[in-house]
TIPALUM-959454 format. One line per 10 residues: their letters; for each residue x, y, z of C-alpha. Coordinates in nm, 3 decimals, always signed. Each point is the difference from the previous one (the first is absolute). Layout:
a = X/Y/Z | ...
! end
This chain:
xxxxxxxxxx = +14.339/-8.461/-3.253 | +0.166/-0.164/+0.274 | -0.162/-0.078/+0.344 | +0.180/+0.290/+0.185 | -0.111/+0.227/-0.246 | -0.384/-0.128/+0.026 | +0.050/-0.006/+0.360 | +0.073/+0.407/+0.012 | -0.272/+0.086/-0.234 | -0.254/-0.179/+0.169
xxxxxxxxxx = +0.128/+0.188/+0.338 | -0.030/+0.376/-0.155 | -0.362/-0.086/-0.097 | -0.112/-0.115/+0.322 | +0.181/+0.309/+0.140 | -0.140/+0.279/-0.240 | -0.379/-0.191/+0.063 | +0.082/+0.082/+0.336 | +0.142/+0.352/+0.006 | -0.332/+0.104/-0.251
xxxxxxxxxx = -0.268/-0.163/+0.269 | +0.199/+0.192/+0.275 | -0.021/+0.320/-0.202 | -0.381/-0.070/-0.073 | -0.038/-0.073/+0.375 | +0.152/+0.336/+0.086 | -0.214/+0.148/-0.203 | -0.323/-0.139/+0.131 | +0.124/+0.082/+0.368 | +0.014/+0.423/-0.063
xxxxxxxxxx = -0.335/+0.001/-0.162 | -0.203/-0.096/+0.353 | +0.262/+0.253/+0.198 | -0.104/+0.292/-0.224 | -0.339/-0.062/+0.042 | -0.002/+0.022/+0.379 | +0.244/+0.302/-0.010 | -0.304/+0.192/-0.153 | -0.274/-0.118/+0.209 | +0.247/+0.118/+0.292
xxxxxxxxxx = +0.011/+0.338/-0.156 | -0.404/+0.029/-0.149 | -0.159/-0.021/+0.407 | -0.361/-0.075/+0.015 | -0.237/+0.241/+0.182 | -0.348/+0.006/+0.074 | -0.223/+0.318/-0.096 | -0.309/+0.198/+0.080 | -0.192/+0.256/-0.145 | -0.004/+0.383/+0.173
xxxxxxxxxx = -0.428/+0.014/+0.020 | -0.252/+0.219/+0.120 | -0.149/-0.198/+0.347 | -0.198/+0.150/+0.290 | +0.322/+0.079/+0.291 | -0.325/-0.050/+0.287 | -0.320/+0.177/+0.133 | -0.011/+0.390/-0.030 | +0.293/+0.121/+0.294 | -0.185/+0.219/+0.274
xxxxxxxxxx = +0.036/+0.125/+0.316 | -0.179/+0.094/+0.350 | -0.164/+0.395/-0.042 | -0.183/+0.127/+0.331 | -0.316/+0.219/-0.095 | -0.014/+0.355/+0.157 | -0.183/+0.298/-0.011 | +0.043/+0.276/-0.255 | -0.011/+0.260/+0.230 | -0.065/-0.009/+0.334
xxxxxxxxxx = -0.132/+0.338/+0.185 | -0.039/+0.105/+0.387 | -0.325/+0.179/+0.097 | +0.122/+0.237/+0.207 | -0.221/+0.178/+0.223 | +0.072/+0.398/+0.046 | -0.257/+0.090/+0.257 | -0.112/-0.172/+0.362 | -0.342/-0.096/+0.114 | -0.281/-0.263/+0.054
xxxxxxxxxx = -0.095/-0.155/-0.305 | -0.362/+0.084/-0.103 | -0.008/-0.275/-0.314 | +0.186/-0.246/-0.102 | -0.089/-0.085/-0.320 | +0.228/-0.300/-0.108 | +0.213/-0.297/+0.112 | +0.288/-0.188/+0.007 | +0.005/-0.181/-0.378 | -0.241/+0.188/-0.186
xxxxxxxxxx = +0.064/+0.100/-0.331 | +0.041/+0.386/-0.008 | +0.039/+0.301/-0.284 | +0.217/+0.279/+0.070 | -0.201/+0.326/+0.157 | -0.236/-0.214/+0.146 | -0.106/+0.082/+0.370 | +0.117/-0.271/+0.238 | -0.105/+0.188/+0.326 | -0.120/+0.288/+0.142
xxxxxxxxxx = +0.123/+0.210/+0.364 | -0.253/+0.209/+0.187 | +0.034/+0.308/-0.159 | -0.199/+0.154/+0.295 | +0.257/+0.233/+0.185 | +0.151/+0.108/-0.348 | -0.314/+0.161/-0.089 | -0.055/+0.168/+0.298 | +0.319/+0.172/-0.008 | -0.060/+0.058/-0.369
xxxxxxxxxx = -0.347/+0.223/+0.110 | +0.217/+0.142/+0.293 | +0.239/+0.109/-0.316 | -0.275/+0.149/-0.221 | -0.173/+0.218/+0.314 | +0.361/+0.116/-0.005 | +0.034/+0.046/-0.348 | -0.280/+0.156/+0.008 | +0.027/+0.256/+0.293 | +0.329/+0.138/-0.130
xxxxxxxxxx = -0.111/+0.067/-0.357 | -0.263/+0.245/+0.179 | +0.192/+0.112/+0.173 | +0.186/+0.165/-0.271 | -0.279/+0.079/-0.138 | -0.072/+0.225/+0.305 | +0.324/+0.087/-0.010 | +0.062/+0.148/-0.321 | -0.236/+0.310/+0.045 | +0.186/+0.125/+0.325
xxxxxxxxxx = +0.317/-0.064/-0.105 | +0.001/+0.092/-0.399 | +0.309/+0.233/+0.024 | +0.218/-0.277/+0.200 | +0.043/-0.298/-0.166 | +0.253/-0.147/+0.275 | -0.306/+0.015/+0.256 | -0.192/-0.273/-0.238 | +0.323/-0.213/-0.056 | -0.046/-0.255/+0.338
xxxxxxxxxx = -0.361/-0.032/-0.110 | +0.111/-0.113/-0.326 | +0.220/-0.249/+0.193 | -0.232/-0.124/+0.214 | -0.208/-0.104/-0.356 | +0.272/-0.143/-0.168 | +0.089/-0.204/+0.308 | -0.374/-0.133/+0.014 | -0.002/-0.075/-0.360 | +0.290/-0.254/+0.077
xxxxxxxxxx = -0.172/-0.143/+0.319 | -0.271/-0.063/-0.302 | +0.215/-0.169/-0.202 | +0.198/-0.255/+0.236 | -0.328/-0.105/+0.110 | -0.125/-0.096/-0.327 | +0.332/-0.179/-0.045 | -0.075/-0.182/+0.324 | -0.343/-0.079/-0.116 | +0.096/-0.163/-0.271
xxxxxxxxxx = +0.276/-0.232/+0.200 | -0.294/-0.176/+0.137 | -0.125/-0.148/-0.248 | +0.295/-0.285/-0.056 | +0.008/-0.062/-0.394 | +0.172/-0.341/-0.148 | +0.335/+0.154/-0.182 | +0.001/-0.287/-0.272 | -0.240/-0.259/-0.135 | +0.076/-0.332/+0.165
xxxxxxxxxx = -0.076/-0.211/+0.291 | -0.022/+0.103/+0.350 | +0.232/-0.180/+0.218 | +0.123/+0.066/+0.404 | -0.301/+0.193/+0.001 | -0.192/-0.032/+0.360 | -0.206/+0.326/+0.003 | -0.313/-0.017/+0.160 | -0.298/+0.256/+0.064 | +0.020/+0.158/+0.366
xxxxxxxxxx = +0.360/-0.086/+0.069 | +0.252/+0.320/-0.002 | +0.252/+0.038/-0.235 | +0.332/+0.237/+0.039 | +0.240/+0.137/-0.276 | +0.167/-0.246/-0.199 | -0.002/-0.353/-0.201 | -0.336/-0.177/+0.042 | +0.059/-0.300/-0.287 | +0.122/-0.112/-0.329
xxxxxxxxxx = -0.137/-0.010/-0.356 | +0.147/-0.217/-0.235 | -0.019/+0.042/-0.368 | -0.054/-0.332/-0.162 | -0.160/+0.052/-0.338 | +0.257/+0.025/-0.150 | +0.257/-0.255/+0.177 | +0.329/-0.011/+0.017 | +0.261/-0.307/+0.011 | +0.345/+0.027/+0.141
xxxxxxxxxx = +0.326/-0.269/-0.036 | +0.309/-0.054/+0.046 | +0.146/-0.184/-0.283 | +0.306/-0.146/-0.069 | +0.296/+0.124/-0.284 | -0.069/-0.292/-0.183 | -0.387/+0.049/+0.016 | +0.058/+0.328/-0.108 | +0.123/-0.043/-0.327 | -0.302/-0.180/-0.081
xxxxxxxxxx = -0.211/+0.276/+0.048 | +0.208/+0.321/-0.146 | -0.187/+0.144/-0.255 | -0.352/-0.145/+0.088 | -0.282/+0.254/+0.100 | -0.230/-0.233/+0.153 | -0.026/-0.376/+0.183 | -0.239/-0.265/+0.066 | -0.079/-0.130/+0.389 | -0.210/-0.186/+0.207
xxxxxxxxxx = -0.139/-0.068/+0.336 | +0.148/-0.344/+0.103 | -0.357/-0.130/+0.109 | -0.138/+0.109/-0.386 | +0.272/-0.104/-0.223 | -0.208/-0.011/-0.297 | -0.083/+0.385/+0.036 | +0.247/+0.226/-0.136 | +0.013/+0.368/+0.035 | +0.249/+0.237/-0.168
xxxxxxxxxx = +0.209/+0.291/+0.204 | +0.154/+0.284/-0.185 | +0.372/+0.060/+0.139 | +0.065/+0.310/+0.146 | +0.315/-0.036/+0.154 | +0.313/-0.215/-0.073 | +0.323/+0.111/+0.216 | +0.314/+0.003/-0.180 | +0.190/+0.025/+0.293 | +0.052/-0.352/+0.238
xxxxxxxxxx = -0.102/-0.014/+0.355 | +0.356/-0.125/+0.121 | -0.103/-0.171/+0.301 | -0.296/-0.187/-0.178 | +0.220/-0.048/-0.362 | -0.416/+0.118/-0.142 | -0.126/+0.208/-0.259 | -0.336/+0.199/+0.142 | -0.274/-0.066/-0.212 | -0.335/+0.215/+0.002
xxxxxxxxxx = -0.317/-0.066/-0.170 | -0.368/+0.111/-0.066 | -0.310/-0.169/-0.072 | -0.370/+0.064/-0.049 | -0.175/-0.123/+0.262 | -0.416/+0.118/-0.055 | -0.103/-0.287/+0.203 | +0.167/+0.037/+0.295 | +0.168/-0.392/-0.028 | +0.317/+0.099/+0.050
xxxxxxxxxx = +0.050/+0.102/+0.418 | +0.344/+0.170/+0.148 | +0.204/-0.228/+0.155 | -0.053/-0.296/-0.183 | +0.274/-0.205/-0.228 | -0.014/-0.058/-0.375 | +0.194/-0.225/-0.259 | +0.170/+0.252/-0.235 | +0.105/-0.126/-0.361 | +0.269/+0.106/-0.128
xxxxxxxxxx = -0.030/-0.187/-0.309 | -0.284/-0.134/-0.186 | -0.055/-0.315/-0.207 | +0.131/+0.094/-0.327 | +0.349/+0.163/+0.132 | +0.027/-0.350/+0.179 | +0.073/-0.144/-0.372 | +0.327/+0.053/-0.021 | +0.311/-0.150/-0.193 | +0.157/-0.299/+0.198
xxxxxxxxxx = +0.261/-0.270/-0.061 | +0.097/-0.292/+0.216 | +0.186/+0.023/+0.317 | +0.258/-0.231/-0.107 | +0.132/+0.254/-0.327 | +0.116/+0.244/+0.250 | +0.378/+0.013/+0.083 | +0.100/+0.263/+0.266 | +0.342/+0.151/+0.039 | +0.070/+0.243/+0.314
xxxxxxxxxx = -0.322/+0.203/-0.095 | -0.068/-0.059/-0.352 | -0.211/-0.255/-0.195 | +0.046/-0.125/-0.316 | -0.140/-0.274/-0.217 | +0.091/-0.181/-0.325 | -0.231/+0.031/-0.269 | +0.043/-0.258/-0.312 | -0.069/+0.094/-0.370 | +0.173/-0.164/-0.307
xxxxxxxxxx = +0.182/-0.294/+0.168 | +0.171/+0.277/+0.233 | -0.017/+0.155/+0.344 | +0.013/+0.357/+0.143 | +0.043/+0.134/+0.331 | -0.240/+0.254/+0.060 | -0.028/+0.219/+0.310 | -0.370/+0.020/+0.133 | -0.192/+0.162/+0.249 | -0.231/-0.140/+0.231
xxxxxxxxxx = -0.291/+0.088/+0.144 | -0.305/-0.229/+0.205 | +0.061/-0.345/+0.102 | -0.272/-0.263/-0.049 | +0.055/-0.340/+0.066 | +0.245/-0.170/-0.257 | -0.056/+0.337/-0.217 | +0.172/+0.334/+0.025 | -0.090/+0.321/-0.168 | +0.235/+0.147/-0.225
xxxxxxxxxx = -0.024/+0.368/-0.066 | +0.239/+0.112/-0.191 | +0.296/-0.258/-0.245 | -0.232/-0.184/-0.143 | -0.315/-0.033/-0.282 | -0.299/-0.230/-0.010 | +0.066/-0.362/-0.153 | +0.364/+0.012/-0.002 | +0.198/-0.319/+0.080 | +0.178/-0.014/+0.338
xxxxxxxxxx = +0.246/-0.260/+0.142 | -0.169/-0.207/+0.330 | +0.226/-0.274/+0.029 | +0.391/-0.050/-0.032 | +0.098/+0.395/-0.060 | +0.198/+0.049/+0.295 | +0.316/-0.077/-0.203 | -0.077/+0.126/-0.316 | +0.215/+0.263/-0.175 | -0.153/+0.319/-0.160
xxxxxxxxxx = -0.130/-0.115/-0.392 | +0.123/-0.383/+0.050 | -0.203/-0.188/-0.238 | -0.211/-0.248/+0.191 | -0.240/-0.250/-0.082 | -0.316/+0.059/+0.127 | -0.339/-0.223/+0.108 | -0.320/+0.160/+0.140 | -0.030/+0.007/+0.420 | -0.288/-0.235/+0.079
! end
């Protein structure tokens, strides 16, 4: 082989080396490149776990105590007051005599009515031998009986309006009657029926939901927190007040010792401590558009956008109440541009 020849061969060596470690080069460079194109398209998120957590102390609101009932005592006769038998704060029972008028002049013009009485029903006595064949002679005598007989009987009723009874059990309030003084026709003082109590509130829609269906709730006096009573609802409006936006709320308790006083303020829960434990998940899961809320749970390498609704707000915890069960897995971090079932790859939120 001649040196031209040698020279050529040597050259298409070199050159084939070179073309295979550019090949093998080429090949190393896609490997790296494919790699990152799949981390670009598997995102990492960060997860939590929907739980059951306390959402905060029971909710309440402000309740102002009132009577039950609350009663005039009306006087329906005038006159000086011959005993007064109570006073302003006592406990009373209904029928029982809170004062007496001087039933002097009544009872002389109820004698004055029997003599009368009396006089006429000899008369036709007398009467009825002269006049046996005339019946229409007797008839004024008759009259003049009947009308005595109801002279008779509007004097006992006015008897009787002197003696002032209490028209309920309760406590005597704006009461000032004293023996001696004089009294005339009309509204003398108050009774208040406290045993039972009642409670009345104005709550809010939102409040209101919390209580629909319940037939009773716990409260307090602010200066005895630990001291819970329970008041039966009577009355829950289901019509708004449209200049207050409130719901009235009516209530009725026992109240045997006589702790409870009109005109004072409760604390009214509308919750207690075990409706307080309530499904939550972070803050940070939420995504809002316009005025819904979603979240993306994660199960099987994948995501899913799930709508949600939401109820109390605690701190870094809302309440979910309806989307959503116990110990599933929801995105906390980096779901803002996930896609609906994108697989993901997923570490625990610290």
């Amino acid at each position: 082989m001649n040196r031209t020849k040698w020279n050529k061969l040597v050259i298409g060596c070199v050159l084939l080396a070179l073309g295979s470690i550019a090949i093998a080069g080429c090949t190393q460079s896609e490997s790296p490149e494919t790699e990152a194109q799949q981390i670009v398209q598997t995102p990492s998120v960060k997860i939590s776990q929907a739980d059951v957590r306390s959402i905060g102390e029971p909710q309440e609101t402000i309740a102002l105590v009132i009577s039950s009932e609350e009663r005039d005592i009306v006087v329906k006769a005038s006159g000086e007051v011959l005993e007064s038998l109570k006073k302003r704060g006592d406990q009373i029972t209904k029928g029982e005599l809170l004062f007496e008028l001087d039933p002097t002049d009544v009872k002389l013009q109820q004698q004055k009515a029997q003599i009368a009485l009396r006089t006429a029903q000899q008369s036709l006595k007398d009467a009825n031998f002269a006049n046996q064949n005339d019946p229409e002679a007797l008839q004024p005598l008759k009259d003049q009986i009947q009308l005595a007989q109801i002279d008779m009987q509007q004097l006992e009723r006015t008897l009787k309006n002197y003696k002032v009874t209490a028209p309920i059990s309760g406590v005597l309030t704006d009461f000032s009657v004293e023996s001696g003084m004089t009294v005339s026709q009309g509204i003398v003082g108050k009774i208040q029926q406290i045993n039972p109590i009642k409670l009345t509130a104005s709550i809010t829609e939102e409040n209101r939901k919390l209580i629909e269906g319940k037939e009773e709730l716990a409260f307090y006096a602010p200066d005895m927190p630990g001291q819970l009573y329970t008041g039966k609802i009577v009355y829950l409006a289901d019509i708004m007040d449209t200049q207050l936006r409130t719901y009235t709320l009516e209530l009725q308790s026992d109240n045997a010792k006589l702790a409870l006083k009109p005109g004072t303020k409760v604390q009214l829960r509308l919750t207690d401590e075990v409706e307080q434990e309530v499904l939550t998940i972070p803050t940070t899961a939420i995504i809002r558009e316009e005025s819904n809320t979603f979240v993306f749970t994660f199960a099987d390498g994948k995501v899913e956008k799930r709508h949600v609704q939401l109820g109390r707000l605690n701190g870094m915890y809302q309440e979910v109440t309806d989307g959503l069960k116990q110990d599933e897995q929801v995105v906390v971090s980096g779901q803002h541009q996930l896609k609906d079932q994108q697989a993901v790859n997923a570490v625990p939120a610290k």
